[in-house]
N, CA, C and O atoms as a CHARMM CRD file, in Angstrom:
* protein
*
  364
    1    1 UNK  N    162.88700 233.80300 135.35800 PROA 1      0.00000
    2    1 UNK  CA   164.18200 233.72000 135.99100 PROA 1      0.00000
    3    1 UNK  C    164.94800 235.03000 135.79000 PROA 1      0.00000
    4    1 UNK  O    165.22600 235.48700 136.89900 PROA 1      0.00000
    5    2 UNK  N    165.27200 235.59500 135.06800 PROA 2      0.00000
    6    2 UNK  CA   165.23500 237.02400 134.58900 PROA 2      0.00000
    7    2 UNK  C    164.70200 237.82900 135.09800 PROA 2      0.00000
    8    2 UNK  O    165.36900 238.85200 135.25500 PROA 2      0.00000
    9    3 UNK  N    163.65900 237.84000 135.48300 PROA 3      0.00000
   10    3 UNK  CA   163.00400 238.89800 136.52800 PROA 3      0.00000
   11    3 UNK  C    163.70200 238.80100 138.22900 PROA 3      0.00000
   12    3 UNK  O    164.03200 239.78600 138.88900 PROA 3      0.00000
   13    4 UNK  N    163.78500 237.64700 138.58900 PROA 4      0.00000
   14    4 UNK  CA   164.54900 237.18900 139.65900 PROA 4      0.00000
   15    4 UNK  C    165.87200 237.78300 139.76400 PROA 4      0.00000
   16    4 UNK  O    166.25500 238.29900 140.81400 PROA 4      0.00000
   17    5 UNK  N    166.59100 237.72700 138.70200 PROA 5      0.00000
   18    5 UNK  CA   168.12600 237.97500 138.81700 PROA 5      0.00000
   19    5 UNK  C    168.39700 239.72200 138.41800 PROA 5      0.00000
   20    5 UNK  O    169.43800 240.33300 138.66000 PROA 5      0.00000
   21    6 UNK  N    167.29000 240.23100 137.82400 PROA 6      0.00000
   22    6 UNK  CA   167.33500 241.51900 137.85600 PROA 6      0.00000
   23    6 UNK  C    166.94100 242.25500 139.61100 PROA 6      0.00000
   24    6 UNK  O    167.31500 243.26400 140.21000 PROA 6      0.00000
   25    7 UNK  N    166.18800 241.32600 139.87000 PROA 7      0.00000
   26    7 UNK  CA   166.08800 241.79600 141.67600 PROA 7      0.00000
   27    7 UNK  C    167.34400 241.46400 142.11400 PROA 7      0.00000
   28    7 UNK  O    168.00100 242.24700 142.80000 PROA 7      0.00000
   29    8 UNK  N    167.66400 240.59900 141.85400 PROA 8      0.00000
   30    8 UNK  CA   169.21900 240.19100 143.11000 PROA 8      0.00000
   31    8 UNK  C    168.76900 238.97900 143.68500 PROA 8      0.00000
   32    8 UNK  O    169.42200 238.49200 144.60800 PROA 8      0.00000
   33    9 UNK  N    167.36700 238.21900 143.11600 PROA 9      0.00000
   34    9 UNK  CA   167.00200 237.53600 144.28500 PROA 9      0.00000
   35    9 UNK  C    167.54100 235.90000 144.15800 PROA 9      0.00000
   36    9 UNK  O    167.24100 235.14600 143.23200 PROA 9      0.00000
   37   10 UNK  N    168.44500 235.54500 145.37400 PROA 10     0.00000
   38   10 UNK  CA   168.91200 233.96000 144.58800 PROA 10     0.00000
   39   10 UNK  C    167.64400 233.01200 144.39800 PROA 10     0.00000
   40   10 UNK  O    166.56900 233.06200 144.99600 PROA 10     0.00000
   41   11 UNK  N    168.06300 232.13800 143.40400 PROA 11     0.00000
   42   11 UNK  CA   167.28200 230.90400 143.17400 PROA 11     0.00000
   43   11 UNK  C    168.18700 230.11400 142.20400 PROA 11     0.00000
   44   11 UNK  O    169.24300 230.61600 141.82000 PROA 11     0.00000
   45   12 UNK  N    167.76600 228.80400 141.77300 PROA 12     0.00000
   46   12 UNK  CA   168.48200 227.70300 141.40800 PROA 12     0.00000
   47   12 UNK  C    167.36400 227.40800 139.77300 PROA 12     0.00000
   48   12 UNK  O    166.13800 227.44300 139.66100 PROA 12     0.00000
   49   13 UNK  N    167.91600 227.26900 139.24200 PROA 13     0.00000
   50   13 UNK  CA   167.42700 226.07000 138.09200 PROA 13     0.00000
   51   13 UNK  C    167.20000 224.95500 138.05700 PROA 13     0.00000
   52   13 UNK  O    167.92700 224.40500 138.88500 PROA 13     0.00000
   53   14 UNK  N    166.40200 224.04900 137.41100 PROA 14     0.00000
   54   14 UNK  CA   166.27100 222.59700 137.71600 PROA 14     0.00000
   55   14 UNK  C    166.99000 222.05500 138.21400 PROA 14     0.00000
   56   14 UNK  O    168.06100 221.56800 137.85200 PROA 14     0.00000
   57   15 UNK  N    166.24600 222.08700 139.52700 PROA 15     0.00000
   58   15 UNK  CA   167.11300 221.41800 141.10900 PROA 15     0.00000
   59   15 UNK  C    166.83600 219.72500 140.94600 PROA 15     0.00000
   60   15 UNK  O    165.81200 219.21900 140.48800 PROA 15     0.00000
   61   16 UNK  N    167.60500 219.26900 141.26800 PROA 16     0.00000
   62   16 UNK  CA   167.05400 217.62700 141.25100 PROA 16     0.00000
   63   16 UNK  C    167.13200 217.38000 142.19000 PROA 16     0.00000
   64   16 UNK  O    168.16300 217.69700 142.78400 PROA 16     0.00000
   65   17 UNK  N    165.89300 216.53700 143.00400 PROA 17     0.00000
   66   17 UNK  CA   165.33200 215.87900 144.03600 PROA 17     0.00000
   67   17 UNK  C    165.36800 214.39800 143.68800 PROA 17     0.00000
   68   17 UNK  O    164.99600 213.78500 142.68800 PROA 17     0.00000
   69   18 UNK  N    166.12700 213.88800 145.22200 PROA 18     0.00000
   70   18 UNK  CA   166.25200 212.35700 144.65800 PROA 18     0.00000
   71   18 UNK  C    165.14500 211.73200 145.10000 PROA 18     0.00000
   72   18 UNK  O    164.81400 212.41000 146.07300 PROA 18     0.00000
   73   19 UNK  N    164.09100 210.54100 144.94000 PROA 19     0.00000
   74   19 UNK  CA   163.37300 209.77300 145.77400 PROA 19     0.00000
   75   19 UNK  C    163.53500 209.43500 146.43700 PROA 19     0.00000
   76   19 UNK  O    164.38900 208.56200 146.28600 PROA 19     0.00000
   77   20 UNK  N    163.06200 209.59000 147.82700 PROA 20     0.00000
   78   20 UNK  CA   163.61100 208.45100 149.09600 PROA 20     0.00000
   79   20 UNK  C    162.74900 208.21400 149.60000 PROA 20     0.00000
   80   20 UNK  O    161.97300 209.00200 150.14200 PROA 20     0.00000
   81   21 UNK  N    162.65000 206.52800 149.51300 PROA 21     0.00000
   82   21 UNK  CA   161.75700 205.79600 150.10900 PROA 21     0.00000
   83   21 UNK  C    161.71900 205.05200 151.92400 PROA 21     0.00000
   84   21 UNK  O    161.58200 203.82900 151.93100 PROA 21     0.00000
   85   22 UNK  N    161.77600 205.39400 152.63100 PROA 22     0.00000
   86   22 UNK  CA   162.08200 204.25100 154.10900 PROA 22     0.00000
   87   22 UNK  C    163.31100 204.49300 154.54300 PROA 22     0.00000
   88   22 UNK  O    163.89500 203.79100 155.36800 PROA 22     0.00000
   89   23 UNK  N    163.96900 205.95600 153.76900 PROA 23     0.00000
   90   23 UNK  CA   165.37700 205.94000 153.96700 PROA 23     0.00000
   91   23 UNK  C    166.23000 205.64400 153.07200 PROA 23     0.00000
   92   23 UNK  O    167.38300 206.07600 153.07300 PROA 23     0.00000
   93   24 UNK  N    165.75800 204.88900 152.23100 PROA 24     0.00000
   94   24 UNK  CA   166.67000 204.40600 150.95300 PROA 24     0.00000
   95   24 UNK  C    166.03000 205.18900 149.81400 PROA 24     0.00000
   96   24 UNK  O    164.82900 205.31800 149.57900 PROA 24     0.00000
   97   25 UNK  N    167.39900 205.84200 148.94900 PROA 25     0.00000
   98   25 UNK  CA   167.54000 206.50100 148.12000 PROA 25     0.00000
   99   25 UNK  C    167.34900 205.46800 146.90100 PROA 25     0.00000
  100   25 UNK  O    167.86600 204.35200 146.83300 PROA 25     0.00000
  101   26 UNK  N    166.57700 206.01400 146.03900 PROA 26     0.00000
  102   26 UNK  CA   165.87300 204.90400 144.71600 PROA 26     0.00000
  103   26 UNK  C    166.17000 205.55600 143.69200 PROA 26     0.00000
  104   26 UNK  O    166.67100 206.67800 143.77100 PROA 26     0.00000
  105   27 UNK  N    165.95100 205.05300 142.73700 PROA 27     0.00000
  106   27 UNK  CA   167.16100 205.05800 141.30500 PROA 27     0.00000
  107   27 UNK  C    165.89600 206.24600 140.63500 PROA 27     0.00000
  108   27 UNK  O    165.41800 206.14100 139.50500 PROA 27     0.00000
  109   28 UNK  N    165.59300 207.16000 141.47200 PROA 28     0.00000
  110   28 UNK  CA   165.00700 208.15200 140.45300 PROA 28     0.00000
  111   28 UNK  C    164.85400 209.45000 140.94900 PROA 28     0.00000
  112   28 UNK  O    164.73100 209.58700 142.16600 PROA 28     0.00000
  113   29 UNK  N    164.83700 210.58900 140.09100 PROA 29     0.00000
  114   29 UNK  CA   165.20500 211.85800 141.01800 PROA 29     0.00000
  115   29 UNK  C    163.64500 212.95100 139.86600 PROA 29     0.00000
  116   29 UNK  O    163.29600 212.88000 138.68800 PROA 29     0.00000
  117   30 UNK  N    163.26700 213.64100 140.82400 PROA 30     0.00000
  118   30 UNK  CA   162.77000 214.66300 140.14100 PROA 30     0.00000
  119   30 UNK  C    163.02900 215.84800 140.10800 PROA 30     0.00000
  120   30 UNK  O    163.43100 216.30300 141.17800 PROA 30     0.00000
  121   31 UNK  N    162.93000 216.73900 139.03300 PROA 31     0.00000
  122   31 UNK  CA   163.38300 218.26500 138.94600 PROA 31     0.00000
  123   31 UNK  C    162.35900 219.35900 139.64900 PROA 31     0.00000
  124   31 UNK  O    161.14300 219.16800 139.60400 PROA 31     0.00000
  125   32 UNK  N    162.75200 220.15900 140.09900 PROA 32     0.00000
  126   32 UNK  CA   162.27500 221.50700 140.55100 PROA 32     0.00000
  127   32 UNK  C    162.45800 222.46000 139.33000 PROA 32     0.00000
  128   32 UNK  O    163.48500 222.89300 138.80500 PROA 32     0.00000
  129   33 UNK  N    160.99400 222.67100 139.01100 PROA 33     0.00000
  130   33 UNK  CA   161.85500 223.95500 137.91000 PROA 33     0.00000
  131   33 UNK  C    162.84700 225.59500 138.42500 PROA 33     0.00000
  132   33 UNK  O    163.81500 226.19500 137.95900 PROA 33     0.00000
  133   34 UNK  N    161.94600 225.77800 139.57600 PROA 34     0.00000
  134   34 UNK  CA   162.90500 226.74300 140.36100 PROA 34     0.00000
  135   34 UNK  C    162.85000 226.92200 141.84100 PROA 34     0.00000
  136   34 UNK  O    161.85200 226.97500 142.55900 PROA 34     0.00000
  137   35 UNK  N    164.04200 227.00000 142.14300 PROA 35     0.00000
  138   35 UNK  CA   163.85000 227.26100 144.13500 PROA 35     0.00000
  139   35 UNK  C    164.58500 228.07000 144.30500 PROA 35     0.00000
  140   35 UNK  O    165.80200 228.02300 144.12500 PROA 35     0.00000
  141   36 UNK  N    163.55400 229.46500 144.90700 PROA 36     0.00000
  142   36 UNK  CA   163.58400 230.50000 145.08100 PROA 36     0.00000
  143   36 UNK  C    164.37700 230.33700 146.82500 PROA 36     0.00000
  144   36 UNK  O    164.04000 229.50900 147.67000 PROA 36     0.00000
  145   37 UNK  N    165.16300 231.09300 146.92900 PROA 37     0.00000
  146   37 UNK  CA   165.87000 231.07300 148.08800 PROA 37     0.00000
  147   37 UNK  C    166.06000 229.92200 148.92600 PROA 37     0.00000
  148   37 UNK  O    165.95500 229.78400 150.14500 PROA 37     0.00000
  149   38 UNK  N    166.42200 228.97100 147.82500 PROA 38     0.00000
  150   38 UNK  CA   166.24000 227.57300 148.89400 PROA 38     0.00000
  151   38 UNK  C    165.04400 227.32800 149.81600 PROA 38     0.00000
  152   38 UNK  O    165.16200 226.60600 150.80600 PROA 38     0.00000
  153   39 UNK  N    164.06700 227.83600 149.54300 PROA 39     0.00000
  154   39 UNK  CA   163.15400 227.74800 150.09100 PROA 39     0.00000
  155   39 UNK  C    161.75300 227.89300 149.43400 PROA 39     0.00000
  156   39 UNK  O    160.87200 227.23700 149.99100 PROA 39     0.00000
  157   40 UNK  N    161.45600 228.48000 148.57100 PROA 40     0.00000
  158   40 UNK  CA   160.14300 228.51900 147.66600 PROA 40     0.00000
  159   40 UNK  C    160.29900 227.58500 146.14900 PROA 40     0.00000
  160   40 UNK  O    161.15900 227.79800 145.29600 PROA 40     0.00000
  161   41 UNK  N    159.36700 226.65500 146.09500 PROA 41     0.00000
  162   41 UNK  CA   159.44800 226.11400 144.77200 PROA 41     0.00000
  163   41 UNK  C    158.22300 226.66900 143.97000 PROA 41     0.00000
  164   41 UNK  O    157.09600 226.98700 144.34900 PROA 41     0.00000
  165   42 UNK  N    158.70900 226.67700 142.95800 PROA 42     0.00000
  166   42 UNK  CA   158.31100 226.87700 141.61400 PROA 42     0.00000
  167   42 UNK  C    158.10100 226.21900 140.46900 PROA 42     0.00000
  168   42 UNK  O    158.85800 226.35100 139.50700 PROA 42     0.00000
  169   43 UNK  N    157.04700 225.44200 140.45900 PROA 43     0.00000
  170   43 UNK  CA   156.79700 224.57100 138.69000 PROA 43     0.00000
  171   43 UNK  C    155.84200 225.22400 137.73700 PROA 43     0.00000
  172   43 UNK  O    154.62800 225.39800 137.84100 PROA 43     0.00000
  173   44 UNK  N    156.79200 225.58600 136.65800 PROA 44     0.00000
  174   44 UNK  CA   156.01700 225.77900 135.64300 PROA 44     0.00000
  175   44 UNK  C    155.19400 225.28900 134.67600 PROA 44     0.00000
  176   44 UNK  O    155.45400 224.11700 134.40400 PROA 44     0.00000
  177   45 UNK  N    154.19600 225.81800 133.99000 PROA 45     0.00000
  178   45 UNK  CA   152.72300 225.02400 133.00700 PROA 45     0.00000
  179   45 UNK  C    152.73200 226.26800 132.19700 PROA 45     0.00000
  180   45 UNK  O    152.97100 227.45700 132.40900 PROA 45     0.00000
  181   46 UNK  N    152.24900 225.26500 130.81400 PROA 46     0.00000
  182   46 UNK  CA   151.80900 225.88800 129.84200 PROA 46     0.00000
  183   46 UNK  C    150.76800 224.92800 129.38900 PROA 46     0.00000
  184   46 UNK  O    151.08800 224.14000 128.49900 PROA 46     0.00000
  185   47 UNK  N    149.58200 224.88600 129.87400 PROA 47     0.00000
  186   47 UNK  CA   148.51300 224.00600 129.20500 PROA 47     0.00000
  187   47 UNK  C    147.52200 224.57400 129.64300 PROA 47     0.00000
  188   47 UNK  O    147.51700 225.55600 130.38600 PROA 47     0.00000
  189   48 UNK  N    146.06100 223.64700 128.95400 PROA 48     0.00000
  190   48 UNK  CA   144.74200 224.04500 129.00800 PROA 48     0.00000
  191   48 UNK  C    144.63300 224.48400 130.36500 PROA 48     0.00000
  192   48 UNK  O    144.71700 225.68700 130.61000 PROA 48     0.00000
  193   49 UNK  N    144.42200 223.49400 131.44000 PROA 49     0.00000
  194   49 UNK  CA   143.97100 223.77100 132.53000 PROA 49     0.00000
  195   49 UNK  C    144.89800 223.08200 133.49500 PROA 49     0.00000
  196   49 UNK  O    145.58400 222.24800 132.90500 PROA 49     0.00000
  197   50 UNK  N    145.19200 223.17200 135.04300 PROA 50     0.00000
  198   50 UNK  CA   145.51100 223.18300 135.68700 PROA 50     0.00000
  199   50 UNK  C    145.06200 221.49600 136.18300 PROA 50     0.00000
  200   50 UNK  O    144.00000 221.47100 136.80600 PROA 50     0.00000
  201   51 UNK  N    145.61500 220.36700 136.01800 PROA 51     0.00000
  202   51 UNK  CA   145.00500 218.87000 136.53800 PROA 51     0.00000
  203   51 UNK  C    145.41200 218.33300 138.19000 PROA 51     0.00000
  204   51 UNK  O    146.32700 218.68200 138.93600 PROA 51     0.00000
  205   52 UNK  N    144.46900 217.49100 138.33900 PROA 52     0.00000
  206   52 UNK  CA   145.13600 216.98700 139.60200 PROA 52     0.00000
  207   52 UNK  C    146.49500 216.59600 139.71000 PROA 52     0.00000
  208   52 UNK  O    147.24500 216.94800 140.62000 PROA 52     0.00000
  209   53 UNK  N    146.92900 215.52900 138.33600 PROA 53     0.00000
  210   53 UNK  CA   148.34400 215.16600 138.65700 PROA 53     0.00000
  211   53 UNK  C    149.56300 216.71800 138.66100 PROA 53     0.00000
  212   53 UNK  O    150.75200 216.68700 138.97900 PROA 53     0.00000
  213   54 UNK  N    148.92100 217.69200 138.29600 PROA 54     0.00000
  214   54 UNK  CA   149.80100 218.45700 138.48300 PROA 54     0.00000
  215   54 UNK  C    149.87000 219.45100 140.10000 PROA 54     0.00000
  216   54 UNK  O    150.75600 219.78600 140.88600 PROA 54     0.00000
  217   55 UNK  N    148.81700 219.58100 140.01600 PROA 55     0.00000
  218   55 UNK  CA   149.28500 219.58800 142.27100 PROA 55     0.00000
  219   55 UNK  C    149.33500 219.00200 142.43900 PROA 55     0.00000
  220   55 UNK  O    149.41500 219.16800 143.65600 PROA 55     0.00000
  221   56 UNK  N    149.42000 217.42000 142.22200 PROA 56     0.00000
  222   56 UNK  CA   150.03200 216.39700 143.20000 PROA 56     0.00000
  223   56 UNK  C    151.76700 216.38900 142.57300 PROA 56     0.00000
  224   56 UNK  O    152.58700 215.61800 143.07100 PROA 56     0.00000
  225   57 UNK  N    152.05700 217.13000 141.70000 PROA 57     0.00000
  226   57 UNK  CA   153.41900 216.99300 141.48400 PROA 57     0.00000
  227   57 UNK  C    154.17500 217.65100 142.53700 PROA 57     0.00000
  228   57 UNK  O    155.13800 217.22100 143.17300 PROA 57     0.00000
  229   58 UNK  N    153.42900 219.03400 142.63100 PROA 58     0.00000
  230   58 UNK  CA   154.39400 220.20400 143.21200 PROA 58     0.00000
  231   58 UNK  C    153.97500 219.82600 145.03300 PROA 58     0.00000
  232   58 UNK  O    154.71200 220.07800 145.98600 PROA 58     0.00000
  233   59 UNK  N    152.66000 219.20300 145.09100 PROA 59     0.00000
  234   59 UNK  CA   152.45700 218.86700 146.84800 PROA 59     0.00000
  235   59 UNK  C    153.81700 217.68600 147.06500 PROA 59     0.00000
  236   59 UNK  O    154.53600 217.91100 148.03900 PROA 59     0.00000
  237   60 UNK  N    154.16900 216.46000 146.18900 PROA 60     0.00000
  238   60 UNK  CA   155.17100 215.84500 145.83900 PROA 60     0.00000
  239   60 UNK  C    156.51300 216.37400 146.28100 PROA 60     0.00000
  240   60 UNK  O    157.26100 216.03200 147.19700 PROA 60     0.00000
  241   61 UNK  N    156.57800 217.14100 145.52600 PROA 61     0.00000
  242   61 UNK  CA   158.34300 218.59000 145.55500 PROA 61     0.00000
  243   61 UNK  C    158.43800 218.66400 146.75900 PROA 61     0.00000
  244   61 UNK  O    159.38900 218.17600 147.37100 PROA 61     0.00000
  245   62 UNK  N    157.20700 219.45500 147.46300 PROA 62     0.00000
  246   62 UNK  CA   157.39700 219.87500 148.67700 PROA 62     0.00000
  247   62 UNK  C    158.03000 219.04400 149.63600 PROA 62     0.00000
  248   62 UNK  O    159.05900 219.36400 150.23100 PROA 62     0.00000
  249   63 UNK  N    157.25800 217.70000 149.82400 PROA 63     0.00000
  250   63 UNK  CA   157.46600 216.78400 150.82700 PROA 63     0.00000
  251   63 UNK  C    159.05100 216.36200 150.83300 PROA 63     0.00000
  252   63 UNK  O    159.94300 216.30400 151.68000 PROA 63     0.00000
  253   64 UNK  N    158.91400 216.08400 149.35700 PROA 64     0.00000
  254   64 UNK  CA   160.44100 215.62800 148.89600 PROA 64     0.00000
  255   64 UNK  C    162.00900 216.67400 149.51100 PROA 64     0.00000
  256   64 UNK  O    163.09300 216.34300 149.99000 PROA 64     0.00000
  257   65 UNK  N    161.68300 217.35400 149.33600 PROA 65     0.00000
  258   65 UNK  CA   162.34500 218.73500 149.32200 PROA 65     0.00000
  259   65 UNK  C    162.34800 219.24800 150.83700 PROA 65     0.00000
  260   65 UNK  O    163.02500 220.20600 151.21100 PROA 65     0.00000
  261   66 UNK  N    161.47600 218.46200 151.69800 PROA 66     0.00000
  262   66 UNK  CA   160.80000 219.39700 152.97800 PROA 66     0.00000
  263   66 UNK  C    161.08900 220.92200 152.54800 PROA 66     0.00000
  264   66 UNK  O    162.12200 221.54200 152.80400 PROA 66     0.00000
  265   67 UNK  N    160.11400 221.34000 151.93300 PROA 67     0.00000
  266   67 UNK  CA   160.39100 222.90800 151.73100 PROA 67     0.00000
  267   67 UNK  C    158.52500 223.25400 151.48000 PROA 67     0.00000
  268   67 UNK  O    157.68400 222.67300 150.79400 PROA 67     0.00000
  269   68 UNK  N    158.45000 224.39300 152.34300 PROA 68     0.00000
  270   68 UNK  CA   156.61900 224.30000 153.02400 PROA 68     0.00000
  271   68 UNK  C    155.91700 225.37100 151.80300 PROA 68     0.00000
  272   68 UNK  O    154.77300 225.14100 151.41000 PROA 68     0.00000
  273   69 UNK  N    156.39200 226.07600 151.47500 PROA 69     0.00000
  274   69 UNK  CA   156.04700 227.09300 150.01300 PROA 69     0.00000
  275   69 UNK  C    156.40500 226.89200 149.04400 PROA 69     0.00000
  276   69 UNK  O    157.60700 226.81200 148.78900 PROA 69     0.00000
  277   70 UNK  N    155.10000 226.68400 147.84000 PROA 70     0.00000
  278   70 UNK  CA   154.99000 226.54800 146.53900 PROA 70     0.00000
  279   70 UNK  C    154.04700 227.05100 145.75800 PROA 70     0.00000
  280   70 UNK  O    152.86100 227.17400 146.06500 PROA 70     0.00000
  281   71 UNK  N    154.73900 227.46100 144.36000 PROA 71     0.00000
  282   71 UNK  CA   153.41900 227.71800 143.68900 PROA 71     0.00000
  283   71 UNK  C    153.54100 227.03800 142.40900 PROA 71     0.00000
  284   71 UNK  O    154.54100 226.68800 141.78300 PROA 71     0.00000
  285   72 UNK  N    152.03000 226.90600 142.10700 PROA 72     0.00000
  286   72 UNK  CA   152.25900 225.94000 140.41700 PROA 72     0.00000
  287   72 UNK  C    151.82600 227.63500 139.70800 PROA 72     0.00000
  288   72 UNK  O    151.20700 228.45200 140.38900 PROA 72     0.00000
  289   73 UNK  N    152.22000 227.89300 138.45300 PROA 73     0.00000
  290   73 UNK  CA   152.60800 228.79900 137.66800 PROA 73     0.00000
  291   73 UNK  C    152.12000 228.27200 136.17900 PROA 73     0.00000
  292   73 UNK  O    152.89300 227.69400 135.41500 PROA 73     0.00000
  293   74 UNK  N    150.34300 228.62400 135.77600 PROA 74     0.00000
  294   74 UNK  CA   150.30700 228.21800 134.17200 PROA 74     0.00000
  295   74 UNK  C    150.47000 229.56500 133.61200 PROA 74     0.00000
  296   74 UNK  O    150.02200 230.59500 134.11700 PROA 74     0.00000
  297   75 UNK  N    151.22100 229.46300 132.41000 PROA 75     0.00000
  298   75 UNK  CA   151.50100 230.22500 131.52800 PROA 75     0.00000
  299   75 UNK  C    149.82700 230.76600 130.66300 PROA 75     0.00000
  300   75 UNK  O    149.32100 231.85300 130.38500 PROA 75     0.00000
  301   76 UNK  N    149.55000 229.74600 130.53900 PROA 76     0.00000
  302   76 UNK  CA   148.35500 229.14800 129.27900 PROA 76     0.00000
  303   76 UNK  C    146.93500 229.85000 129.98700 PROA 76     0.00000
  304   76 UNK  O    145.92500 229.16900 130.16900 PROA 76     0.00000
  305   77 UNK  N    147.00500 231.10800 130.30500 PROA 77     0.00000
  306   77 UNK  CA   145.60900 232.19000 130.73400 PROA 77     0.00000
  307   77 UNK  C    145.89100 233.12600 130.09600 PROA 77     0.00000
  308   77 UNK  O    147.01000 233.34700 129.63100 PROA 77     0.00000
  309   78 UNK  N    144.49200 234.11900 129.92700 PROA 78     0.00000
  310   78 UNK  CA   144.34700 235.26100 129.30400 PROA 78     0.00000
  311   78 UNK  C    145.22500 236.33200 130.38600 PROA 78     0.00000
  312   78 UNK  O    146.07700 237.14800 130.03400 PROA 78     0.00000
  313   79 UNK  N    144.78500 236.08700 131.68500 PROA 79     0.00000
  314   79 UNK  CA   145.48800 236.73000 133.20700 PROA 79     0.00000
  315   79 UNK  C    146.48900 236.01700 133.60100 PROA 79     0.00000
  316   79 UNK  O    146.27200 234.82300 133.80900 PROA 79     0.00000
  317   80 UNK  N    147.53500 236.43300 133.76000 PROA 80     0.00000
  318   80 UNK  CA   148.25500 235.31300 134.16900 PROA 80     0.00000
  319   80 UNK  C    148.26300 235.27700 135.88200 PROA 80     0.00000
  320   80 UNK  O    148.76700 234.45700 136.65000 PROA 80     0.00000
  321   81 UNK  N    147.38600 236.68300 136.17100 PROA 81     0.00000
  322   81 UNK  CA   147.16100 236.64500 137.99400 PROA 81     0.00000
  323   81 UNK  C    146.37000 234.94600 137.73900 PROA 81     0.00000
  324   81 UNK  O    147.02600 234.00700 138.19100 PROA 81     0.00000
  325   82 UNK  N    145.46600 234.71800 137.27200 PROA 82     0.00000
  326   82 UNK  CA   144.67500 233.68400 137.27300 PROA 82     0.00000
  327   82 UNK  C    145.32500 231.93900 136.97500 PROA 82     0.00000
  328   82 UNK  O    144.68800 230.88900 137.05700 PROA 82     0.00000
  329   83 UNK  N    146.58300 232.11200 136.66700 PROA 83     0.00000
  330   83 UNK  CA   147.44800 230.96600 136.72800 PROA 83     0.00000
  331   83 UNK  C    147.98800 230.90400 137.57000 PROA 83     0.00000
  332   83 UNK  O    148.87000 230.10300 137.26200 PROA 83     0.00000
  333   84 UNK  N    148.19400 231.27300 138.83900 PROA 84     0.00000
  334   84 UNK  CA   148.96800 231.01800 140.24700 PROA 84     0.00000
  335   84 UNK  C    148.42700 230.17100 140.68900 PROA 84     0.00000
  336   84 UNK  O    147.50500 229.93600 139.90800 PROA 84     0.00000
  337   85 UNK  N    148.38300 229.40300 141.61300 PROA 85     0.00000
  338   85 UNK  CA   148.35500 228.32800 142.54900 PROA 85     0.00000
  339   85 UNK  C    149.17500 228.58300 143.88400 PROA 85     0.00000
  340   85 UNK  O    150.24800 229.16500 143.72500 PROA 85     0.00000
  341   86 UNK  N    148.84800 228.25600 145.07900 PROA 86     0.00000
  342   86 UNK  CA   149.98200 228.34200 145.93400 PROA 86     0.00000
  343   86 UNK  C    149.21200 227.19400 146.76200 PROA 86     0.00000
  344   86 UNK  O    148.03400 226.95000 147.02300 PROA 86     0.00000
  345   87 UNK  N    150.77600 226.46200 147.11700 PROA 87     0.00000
  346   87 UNK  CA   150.62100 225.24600 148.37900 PROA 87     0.00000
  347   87 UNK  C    151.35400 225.60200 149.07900 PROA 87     0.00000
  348   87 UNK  O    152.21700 226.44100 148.82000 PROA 87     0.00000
  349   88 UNK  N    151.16700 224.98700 150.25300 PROA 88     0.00000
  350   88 UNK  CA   151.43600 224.88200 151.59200 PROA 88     0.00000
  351   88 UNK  C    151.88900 223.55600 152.13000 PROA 88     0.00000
  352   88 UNK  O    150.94300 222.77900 152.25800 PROA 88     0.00000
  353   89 UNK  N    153.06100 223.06200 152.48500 PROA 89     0.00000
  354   89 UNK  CA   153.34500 221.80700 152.64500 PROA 89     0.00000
  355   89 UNK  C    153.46800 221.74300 154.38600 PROA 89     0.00000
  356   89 UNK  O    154.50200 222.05200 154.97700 PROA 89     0.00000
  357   90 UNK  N    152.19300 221.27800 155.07900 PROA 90     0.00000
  358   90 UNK  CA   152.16800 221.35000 156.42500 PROA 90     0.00000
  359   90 UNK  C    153.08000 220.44500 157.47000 PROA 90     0.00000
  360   90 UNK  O    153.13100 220.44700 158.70000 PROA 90     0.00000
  361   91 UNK  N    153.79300 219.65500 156.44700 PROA 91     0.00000
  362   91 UNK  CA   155.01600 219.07800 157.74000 PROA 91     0.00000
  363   91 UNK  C    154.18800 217.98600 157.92100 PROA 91     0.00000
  364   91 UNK  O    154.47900 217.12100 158.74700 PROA 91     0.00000
């Protein structure tokens, strides 16, 4: 986030996304760890490896969010080029 704000570039901090089911808003909300110009999300990891439930979190964000760019971000590599992920939320 720091690197972001030394660019100038806006983004938000744990954004909360509410659930909505059929139209109706349900008693539970999930966080975005960051959204980059209102438009790119960002969840961060620090673990072994990269699991399914965790792209299904951030494919999740997207839909939730309608917002079509994401990346999951593990900390927990020797490279950290090698911890990126990027989705695509096709609408």
């Amino acid at each position: 986030m720091k690197e972001l704000e030394m660019r100038g570039i806006e983004f938000e901090a744990m954004v909360m996304v509410p659930l909505v089911y059929k139209s109706h808003v349900l008693n539970k909300e999930y966080v975005i760890d960051i959204l980059v110009s209102n438009e790119i999300i960002i969840e961060l990891k620090a673990v072994e490896g990269i699991l399914p439930v965790h792209e299904a979190q951030i494919i999740s964000y997207l839909k939730l969010a309608k917002k079509r760019l994401g990346f999951l971000i593990n900390f927990n590599v020797p490279l950290l080029k090698d911890g990126f992920r990027r989705f695509v939320n096709g609408f």
